[in-house]
C-alpha positions as CSV (number, residue, x, y, z in Angstrom):
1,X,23.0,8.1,-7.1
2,X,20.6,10.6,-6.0
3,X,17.9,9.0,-3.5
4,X,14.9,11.7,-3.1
5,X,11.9,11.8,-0.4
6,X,8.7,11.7,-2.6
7,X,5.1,12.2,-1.9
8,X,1.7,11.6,-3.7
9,X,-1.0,13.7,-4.1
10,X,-2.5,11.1,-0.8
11,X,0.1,12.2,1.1
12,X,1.8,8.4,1.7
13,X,5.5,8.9,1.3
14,X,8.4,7.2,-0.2
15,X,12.1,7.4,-1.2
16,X,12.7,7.0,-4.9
17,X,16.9,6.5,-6.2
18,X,17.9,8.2,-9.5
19,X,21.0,8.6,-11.3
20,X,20.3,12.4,-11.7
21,X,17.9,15.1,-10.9
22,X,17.5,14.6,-14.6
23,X,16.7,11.3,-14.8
24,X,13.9,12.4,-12.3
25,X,12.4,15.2,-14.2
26,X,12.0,12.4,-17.2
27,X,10.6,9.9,-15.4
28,X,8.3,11.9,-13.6
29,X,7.2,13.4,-17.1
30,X,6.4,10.2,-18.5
31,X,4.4,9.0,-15.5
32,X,6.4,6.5,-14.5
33,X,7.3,7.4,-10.8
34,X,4.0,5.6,-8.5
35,X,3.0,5.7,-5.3
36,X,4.0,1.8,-4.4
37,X,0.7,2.4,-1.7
38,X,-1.5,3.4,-4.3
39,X,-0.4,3.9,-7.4
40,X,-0.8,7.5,-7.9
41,X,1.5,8.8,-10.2
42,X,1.1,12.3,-8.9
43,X,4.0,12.7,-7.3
44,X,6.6,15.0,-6.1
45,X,9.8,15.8,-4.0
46,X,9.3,16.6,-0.4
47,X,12.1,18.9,1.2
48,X,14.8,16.5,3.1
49,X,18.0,17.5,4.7
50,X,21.3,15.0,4.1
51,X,21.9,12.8,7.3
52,X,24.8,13.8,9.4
53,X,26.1,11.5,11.5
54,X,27.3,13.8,14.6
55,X,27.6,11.1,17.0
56,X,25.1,10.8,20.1
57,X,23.7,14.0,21.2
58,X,23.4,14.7,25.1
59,X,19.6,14.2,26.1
60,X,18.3,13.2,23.1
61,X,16.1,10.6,23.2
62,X,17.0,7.4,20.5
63,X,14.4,5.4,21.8
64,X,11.5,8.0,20.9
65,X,10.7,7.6,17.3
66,X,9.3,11.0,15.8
67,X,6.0,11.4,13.8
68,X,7.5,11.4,10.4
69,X,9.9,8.4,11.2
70,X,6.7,6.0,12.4
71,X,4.9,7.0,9.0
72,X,7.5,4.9,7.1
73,X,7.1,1.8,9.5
74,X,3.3,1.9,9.5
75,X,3.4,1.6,5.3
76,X,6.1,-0.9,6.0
77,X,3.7,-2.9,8.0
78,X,0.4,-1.7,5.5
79,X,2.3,-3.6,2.6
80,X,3.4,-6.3,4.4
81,X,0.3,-7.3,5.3
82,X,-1.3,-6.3,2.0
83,X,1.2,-9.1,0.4
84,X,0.1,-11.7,3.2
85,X,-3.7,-11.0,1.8
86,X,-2.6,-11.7,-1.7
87,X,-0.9,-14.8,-1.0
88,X,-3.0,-16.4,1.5
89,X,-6.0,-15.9,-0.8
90,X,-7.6,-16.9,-3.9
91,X,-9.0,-13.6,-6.6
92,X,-12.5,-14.7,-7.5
93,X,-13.0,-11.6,-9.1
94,X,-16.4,-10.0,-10.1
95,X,-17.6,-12.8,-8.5
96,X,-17.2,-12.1,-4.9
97,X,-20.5,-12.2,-3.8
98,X,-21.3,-15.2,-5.2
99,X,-18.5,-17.3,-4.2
100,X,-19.0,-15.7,-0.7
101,X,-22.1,-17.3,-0.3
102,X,-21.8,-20.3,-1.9
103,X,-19.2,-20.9,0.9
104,X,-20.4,-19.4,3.8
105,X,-23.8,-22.0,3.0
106,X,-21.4,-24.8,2.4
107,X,-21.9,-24.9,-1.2
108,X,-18.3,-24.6,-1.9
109,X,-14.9,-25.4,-0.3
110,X,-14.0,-22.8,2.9
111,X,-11.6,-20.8,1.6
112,X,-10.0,-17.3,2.0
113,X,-11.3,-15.2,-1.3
114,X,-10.9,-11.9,-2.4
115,X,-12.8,-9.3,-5.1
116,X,-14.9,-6.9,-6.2
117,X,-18.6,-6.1,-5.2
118,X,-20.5,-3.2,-4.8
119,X,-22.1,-1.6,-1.6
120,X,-25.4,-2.9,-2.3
121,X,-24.0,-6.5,-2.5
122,X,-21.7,-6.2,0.5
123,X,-24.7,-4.4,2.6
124,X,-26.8,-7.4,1.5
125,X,-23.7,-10.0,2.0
126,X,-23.7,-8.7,5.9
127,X,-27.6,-9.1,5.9
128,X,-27.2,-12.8,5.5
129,X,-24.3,-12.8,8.3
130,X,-21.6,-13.8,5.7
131,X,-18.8,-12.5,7.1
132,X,-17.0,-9.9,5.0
133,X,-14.4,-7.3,5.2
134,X,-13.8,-4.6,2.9
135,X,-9.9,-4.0,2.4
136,X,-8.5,-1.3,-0.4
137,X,-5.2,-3.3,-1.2
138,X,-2.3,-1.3,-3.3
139,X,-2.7,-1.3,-6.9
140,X,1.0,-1.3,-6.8
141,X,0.9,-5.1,-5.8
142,X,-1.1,-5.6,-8.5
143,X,2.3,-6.6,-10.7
144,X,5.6,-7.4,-9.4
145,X,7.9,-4.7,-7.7
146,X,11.1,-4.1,-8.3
């Protein structure tokens, strides 16, 4: 098993396992390697170094993460709360700004919703104090991950 460091053209990282440097190249070919952030299938290896385990080290620091080792934990945490979104909500769709006021004037049951609208309709939606946040969830959780 060959697990690679890999990268999308946004620059979010991941680790992707193959069962050869072959089976890779062919994936990657046929677009089938995505980002599980965003679901750019642009991607490609990053350099890494194997682990060595060389026992504890005099003065180093364990306690200290590094840059590249908090990147992981903050997509960890991006995702997580991505899926929370998804399942505590309800997908009204194109319909967002509708449903958004039809609740927020009591016209329909309070609710957590989620969609599409355009600027203009969100600029207007926050004109009418209807509370409203936009969030770019992963296209990845769009289906199931493995």
């Amino acid at each position: 098993m060959k697990v690679l460091d890999l990268q999308c053209s946004h620059q979010h990282t991941f680790e992707g396992w193959f069962g050869s440097e072959a089976d890779f190249q062919d994936q990657s070919e046929r677009g089938l390697i995505k980002c599980p952030l965003c679901g750019d299938a642009s991607v490609s290896k990053r350099l890494s170094a194997p682990h060595l385990n060389l026992g504890g080290v005099e003065g180093a620091s364990e306690n200290i993460p590094s840059v590249g080792a908090l990147e992981p934990e903050l997509q960890r945490a991006w995702m997580a709360m991505a899926r929370r979104v998804l399942a505590s909500t309800e997908d009204v769709g194109d319909n967002f700004a509708e449903e958004a006021r039809k609740i927020h004037y009591g016209e329909a049951a309070e609710r957590g919703i989620r969609g599409q609208a355009s600027r203009a309709q969100m600029r207007a939606l926050l004109d009418e104090g209807v509370s409203v946040l936009p969030l770019l969830l992963p296209e990845s959780l769009r289906d199931k991950l493995q």
